[in-house]
C-alpha positions in Angstrom: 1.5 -37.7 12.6 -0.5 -35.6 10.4 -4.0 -36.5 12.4 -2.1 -35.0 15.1 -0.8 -31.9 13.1 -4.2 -31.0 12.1 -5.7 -31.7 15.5 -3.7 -28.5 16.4 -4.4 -26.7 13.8 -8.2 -27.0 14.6 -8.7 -27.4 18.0 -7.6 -23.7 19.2 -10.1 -22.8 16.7 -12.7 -25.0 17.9 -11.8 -23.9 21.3 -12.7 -20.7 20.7 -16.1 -21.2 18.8 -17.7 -23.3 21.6 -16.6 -20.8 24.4 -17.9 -18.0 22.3 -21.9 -19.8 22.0 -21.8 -21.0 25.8 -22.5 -20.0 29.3 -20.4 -16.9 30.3 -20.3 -17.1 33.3 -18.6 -20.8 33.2 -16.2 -19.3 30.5 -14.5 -16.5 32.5 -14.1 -19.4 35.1 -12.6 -21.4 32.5 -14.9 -24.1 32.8 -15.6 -24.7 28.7 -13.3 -27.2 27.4 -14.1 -30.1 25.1 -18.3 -29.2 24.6 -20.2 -26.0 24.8 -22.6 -25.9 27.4 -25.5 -23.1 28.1 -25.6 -22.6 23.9 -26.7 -19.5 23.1 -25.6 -16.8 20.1 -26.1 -13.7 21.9 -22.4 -12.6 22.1 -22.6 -12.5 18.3 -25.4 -10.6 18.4 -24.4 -7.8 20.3 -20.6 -8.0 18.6 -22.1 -7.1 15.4 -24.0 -4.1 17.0 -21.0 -2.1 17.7 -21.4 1.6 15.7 -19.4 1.6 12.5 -18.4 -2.3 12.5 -20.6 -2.7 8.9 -18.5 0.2 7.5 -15.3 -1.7 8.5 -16.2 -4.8 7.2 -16.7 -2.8 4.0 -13.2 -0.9 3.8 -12.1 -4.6 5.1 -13.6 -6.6 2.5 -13.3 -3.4 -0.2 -9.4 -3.5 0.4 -9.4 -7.4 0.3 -10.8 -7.7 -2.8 -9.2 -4.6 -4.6 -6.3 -5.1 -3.1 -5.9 -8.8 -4.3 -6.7 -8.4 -7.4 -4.6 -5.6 -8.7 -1.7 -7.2 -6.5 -2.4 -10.3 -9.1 -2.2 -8.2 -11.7 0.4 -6.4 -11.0 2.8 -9.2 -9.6 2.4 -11.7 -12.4 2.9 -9.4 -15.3 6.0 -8.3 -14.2 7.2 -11.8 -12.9 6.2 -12.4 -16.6 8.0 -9.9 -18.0 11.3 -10.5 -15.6 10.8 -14.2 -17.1 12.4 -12.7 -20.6 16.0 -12.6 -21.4 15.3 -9.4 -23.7 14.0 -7.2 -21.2 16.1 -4.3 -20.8 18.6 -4.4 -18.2 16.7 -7.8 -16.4 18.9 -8.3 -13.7 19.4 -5.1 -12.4 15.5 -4.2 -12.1 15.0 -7.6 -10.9 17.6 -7.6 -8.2 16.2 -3.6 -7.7 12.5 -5.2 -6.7 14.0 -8.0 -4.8 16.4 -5.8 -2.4 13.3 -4.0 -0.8 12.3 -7.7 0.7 15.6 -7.6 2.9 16.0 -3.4 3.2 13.8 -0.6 4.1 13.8 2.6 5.8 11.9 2.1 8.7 9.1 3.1 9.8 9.7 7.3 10.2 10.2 7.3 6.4 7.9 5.4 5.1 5.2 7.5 7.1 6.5 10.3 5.6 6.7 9.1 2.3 2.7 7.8 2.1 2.6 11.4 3.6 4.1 13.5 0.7 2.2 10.9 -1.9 -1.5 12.7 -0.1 -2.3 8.7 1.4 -3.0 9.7 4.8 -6.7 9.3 5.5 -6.8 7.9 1.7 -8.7 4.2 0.9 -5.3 4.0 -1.7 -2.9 3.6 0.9 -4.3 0.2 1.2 -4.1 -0.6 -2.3 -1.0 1.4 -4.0 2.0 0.0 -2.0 0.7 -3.7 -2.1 0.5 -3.5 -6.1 4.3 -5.5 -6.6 4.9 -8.1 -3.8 8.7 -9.4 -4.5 8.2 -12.7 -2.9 4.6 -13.4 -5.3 6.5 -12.5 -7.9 9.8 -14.6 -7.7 7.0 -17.0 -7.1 5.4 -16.5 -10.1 8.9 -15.9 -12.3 9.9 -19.1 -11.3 6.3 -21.0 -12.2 6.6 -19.3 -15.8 10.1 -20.5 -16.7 9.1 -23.6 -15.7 6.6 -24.0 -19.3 7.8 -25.3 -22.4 8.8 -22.3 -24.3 7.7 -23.7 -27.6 4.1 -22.7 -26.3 4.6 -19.5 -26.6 7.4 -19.5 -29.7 4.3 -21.4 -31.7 1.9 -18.3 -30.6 4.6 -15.9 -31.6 4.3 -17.5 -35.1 0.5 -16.8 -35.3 1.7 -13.3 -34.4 0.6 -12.9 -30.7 2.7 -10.0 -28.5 4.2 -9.9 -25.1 0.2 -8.8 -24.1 -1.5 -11.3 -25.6 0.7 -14.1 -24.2 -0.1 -13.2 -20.9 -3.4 -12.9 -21.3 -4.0 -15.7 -23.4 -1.4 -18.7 -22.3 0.1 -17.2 -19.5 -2.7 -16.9 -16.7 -4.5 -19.4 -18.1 -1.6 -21.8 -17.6 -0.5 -20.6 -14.6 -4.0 -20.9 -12.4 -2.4 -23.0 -9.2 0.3 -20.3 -8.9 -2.0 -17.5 -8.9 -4.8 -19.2 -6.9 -1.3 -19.3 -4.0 -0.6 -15.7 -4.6 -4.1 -15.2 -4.0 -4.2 -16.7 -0.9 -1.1 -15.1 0.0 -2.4 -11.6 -0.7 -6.1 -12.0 0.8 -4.9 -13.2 3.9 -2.4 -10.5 4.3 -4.7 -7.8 3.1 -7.5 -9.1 5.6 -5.3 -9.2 8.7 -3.6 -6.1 7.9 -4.0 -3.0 10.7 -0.7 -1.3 11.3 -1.3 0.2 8.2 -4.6 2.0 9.6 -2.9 2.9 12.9 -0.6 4.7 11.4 -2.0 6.5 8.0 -5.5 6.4 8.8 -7.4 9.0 11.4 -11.0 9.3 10.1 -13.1 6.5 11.3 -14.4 6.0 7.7 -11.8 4.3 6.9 -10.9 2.3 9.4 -10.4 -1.3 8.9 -12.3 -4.7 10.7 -8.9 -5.8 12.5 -8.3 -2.2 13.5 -11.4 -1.3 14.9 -11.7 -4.8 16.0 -8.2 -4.5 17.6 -9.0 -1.2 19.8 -12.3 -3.0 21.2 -9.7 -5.8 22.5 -7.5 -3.4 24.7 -10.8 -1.9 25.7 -12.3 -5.3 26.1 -13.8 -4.3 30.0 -15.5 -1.0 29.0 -16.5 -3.0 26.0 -18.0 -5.5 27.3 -19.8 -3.0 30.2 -21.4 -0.7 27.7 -23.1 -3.9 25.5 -23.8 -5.5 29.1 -25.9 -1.8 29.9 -27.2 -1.8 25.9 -28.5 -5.3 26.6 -29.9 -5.2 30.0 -31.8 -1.6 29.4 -35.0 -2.0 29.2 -35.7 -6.0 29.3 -34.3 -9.2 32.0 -31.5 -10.5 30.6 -29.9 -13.8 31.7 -26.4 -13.4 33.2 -25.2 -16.6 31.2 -25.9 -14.0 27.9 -24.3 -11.0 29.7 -21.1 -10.2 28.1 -18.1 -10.7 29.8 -14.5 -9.1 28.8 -13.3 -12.6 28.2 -16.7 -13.3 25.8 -16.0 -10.1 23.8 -12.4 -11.3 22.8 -13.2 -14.4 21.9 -15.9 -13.7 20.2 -13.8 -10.9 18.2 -11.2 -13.2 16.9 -13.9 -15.3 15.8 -15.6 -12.6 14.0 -12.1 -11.5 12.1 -11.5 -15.6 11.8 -14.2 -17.0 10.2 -14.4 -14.8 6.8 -10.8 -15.6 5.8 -11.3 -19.0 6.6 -14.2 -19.1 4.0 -12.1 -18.4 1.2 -10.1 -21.1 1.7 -12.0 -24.1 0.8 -12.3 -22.5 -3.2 -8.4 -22.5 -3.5 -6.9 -25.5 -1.7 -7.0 -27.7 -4.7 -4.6 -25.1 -6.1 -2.6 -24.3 -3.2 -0.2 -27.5 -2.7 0.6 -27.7 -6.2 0.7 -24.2 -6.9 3.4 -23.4 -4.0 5.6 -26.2 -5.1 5.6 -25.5 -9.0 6.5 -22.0 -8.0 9.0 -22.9 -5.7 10.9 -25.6 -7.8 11.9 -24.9 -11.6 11.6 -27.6 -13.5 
């Protein structure tokens, strides 16, 4: 049963891959299958000449990597501090974090809010309202009050504070939890694009899946103009030329593969991270 499970896991993904290196004429006919045939990288090649795709795979990857780690940072110390019984009025901040998991304004107000905070056409919008994430941090609240407490009453005795717990027993005990929220975070800051369509107008800070995302609704006159920038001048083969069905699947590749790298560095911590984080005790 899992054999199976993962079969579907990776063969839409492998699916993909072999119809974006072969013939394209025999994939818009649907002819690729089970092996690539006609192998050839061009569709790659021409993806990544699209104007302003290296500047979005910097605000992409800029946003990913910001984004995670001050989310980190931010989620875990104050799942930390909502771990102690002495923090003033626990419960009711708590419970105040947690409600906006269930409740929100919609989408009117919270455009107007980023608005009146200056984040339209601002890199921050990106960053600022990720910086608490209530599910990461019940996550993490849980993980903590799972450890022995005499850990950290014995470095109370040697005169460590609430700061220097975290920093010095706290993250370092708590590395399968935060390599999950990682995960979590990355993932959802490198798929993110609603956010762009809606705060950002200035091309420069566009984002990979949004710019990525307009060139599959225009996937024809896509596929047209890179047909034109590849044929001018030179004989091209028409099992290169790209076709509208090429340039989406070659797209979701391109937005696929990078996540999928970071992967492989955190499983170790994932299963046991999710399950310590999710079960007290």
């Amino acid at each position: 049963m899992l054999t199976l499970f993962t079969l579907t896991c990776v063969i839409p993904f492998y699916y993909l891959f072999i119809n974006t290196i072969s013939d394209n004429t025999l994939v818009t006919k649907g002819l690729i299958v089970w092996l690539p045939k006609g192998i050839h990288f061009e569709n790659y090649i021409q993806i990544l000449k699209i104007d302003g795709l290296f500047n979005s795979v910097v605000v992409s990857v800029g946003r990913t990597v910001l984004g995670t780690a001050l989310t980190l940072i931010g989620t875990t110390f104050l799942g930390y501090a909502f771990s102690k019984s002495e923090f003033w009025k626990r419960k009711f901040w708590y419970r105040f974090v947690l409600i906006t998991m269930y409740f929100n304004a919609g989408i009117i107000p919270w455009y107007i809010n980023m608005k009146n905070l200056g984040l339209l056409n601002n890199f921050l919008a990106y960053i600022i309202p990720a910086i608490v994430a209530p599910f990461s941090l019940i996550l993490f609240k849980t993980y903590v009050e799972s450890i022995p407490p005499s850990l950290e009453e014995s470095a109370e005795m040697d005169g460590a504070g609430y700061i220097t717990k975290y920093v010095r027993l706290i993250m370092p005990l708590s590395k399968p939890i935060v390599a999950t929220l990682a995960v979590f975070s990355a993932v959802g800051q490198w798929n993110s694009f609603t956010d762009t369509l809606f705060l950002m107008t200035d091309p420069k800070y566009y984002s990979l899946q949004y710019m990525l995302y307009q060139y599959l609704n225009e996937s024809n006159a896509l596929a047209d103009s890179l047909r034109q920038a590849a044929a001018s001048g030179s004989q091209v083969s028409l099992a290169t030329v790209l076709t509208p069905t090429g340039v989406k699947m070659t797209i979701s590749m391109v937005v696929v593969i990078p996540i999928l790298c970071v992967y492989p560095f955190l499983q170790k911590y994932f299963v046991n991270g999710i399950m310590l984080g999710a079960v007290k005790g």
